[in-house]
C-alpha positions as CSV (number, residue, x, y, z in Angstrom):
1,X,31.7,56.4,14.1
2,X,34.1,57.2,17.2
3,X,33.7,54.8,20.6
4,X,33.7,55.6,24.0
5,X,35.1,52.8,26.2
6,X,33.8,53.0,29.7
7,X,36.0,50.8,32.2
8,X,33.7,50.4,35.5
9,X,31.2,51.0,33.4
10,X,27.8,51.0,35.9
11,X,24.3,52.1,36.2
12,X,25.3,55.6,37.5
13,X,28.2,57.3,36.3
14,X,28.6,55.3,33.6
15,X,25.3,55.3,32.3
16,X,25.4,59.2,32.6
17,X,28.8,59.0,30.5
18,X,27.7,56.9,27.9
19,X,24.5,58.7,27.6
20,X,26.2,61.9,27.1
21,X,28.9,60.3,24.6
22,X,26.3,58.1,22.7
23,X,23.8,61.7,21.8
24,X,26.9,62.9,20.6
25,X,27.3,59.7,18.0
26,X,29.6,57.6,19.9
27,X,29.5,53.8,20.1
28,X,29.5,52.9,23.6
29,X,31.9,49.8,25.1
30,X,30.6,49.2,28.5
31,X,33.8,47.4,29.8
32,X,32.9,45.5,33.3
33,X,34.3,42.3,35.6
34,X,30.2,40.9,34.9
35,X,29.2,41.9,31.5
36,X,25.8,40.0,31.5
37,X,25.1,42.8,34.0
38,X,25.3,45.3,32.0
39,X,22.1,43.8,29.9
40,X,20.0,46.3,31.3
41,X,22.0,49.3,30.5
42,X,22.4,48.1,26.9
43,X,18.6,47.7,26.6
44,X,17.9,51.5,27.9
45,X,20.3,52.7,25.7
46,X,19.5,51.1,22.3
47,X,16.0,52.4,23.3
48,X,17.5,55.6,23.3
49,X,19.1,55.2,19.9
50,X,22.7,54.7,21.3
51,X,24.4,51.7,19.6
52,X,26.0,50.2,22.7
53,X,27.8,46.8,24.0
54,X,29.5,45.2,26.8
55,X,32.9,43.6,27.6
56,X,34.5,41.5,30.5
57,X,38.0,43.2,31.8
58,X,39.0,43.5,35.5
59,X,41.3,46.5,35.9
60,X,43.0,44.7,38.6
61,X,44.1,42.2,35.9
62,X,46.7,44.1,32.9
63,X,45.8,41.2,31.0
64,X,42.3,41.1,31.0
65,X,42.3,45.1,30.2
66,X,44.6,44.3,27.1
67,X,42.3,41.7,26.2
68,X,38.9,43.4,27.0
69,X,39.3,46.9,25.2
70,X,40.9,44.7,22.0
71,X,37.4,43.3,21.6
C-alpha cells in the first residue's frame, strides 16, 4: 500500500489532501511540530476507512524532518 506524507499536515488543507489520497488507498503520515494534535484528524479518518498516523517534525529543523518522515 503506497503512503502519502503530509508535512504541515492540519485540519484544512491537509485533511482535504489526506482525504483525497487515503480514498485512493494511500496510508496517510500526518507529519506536524504537535502530533497529539493531530488525534482528532486520525479519528475522522479511520472512521472513514483511511488507515492514518501522526509524526513530530518541524520543517524549520533538517534534523527533525530526517528523523520524522524515517518513522
Amino acid at each position: 500500500m503506497p503512503v502519502i506524507a503530509i508535512v504541515g499536515a492540519g485540519p484544512k488543507m491537509g485533511l482535504a489532501l489526506a482525504r483525497t489520497f487515503g480514498a485512493q488507498g494511500y496510508k496517510v503520515a500526518l507529519v506536524s511540530r504537535h502530533p497529539a494534535k493531530q488525534d482528532s484528524l486520525i479519528a475522522g479518518l479511520a472512521r472513514e476507512g483511511i488507515e492514518a498516523a501522526a509524526f513530530r517534525a518541524d520543517v524549520f529543523d533538517r534534523a527533525s524532518i530526517t528523523s520524522g518522515l524515517a518513522e
